[in-house]
C-alpha positions in Angstrom: -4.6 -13.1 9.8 -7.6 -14.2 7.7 -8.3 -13.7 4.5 -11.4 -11.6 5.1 -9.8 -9.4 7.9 -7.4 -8.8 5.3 -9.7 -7.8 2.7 -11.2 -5.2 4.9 -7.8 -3.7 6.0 -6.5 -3.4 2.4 -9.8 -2.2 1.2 -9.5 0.5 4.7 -5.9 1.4 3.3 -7.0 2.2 -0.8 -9.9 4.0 -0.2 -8.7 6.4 2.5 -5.5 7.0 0.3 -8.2 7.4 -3.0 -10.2 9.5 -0.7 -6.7 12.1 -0.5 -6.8 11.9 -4.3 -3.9 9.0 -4.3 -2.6 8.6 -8.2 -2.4 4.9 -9.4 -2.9 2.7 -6.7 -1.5 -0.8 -7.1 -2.0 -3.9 -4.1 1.1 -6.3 -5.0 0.3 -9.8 -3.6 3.3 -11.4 -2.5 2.4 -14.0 -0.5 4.7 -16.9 -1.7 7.2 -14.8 -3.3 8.7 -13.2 0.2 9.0 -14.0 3.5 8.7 -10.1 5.1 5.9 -9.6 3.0 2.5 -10.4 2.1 1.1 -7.1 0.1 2.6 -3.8 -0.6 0.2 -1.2 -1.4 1.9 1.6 -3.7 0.4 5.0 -4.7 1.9 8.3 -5.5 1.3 11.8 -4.4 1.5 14.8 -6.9 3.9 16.8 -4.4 6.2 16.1 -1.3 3.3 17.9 0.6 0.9 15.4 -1.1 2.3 12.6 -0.3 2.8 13.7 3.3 -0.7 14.3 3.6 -1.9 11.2 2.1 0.3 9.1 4.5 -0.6 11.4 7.6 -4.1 10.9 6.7 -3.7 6.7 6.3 -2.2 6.8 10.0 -5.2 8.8 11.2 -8.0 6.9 9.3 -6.6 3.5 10.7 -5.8 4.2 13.7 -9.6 3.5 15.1 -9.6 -0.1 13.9 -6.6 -0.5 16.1 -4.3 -0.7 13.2 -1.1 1.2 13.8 2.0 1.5 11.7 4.6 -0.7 13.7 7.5 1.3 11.6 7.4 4.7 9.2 10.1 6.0 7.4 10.6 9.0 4.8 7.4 11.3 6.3 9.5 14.3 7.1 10.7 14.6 3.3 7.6 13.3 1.8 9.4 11.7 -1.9 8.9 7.9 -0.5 6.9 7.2 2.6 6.9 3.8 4.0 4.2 2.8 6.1 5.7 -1.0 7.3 1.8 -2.5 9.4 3.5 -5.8 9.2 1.0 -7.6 7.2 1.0 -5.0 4.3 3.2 -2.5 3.6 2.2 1.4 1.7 4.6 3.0 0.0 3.4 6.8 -0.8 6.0 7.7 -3.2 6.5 11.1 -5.4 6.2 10.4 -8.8 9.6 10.6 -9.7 10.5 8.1 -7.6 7.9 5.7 -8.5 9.0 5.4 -11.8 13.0 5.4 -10.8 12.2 2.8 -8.6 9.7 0.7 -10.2 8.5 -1.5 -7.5 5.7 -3.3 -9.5 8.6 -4.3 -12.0 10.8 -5.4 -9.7 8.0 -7.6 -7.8 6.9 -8.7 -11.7 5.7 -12.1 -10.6 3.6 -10.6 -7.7 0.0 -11.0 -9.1 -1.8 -7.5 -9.3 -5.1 -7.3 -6.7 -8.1 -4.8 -6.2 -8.6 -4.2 -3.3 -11.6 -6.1 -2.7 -9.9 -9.2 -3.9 -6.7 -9.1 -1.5 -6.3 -11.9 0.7 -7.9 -13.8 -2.0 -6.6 -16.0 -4.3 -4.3 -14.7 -7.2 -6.2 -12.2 -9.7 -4.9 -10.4 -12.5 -4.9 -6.7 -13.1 -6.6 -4.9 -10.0 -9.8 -2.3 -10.5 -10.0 0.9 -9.0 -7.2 0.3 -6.2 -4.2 -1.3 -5.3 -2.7 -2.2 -1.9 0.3 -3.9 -0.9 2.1 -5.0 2.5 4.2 -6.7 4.2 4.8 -9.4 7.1 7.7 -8.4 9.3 
């Protein structure tokens, strides 16, 4: 995929999750680091019924560029919904669960991307969003 499709995807994923009031957003670049993955995105919800909505809405917003998830798990419960669109990956997560399972520790050497610099080269800290995904 190229680097400006991808731009415009991630930058489709963060702001209709910041548009359903996502908390921290985070796009983890992991292109180099794993083979399954290129970005994850990560946010969290306030509720199980936030983070529900947030990922319901992300299916419904992408769905008109043609973008659909090719594999979802964890919507019924709404703690940690996966969104797997093969390129990138979204994890909506409650915030418990965020912080048990620390994602953006565990991928510590991923380099931290706004949105409108994923697919990019490397940056530092991200601005107002953060996406990340994954290659499957």
């Amino acid at each position: 995929m190229s680097s400006i499709r991808m731009k415009t995807e991630l930058s489709q994923v963060v702001d209709a999750l910041v548009d359903r009031k996502a908390v921290d957003p985070v796009v983890l670049d992991l292109r180099g680091l794993c083979t399954a993955t290129d970005y994850f995105v990560i946010v969290s919800g306030t509720s199980d019924a936030h983070v529900r909505g947030m990922a319901d809405h992300l299916v419904t917003a992408l769905a008109p560029a043609g973008l659909k998830p090719h594999h979802v798990e964890g919507l019924a419960q709404g703690r940690w919904v996966l969104l797997d669109y093969v390129d990138f990956v979204v994890h909506v997560f409650h915030p418990e669960l965020r912080d048990f399972y620390q994602l953006e520790r565990l991928w510590g050497d991923a380099p931290v991307v706004a949105a409108g610099e994923a697919g990019g080269t490397a940056g530092g800290a991200g601005g107002a969003g953060g996406a990340g995904g994954a290659k499957g």
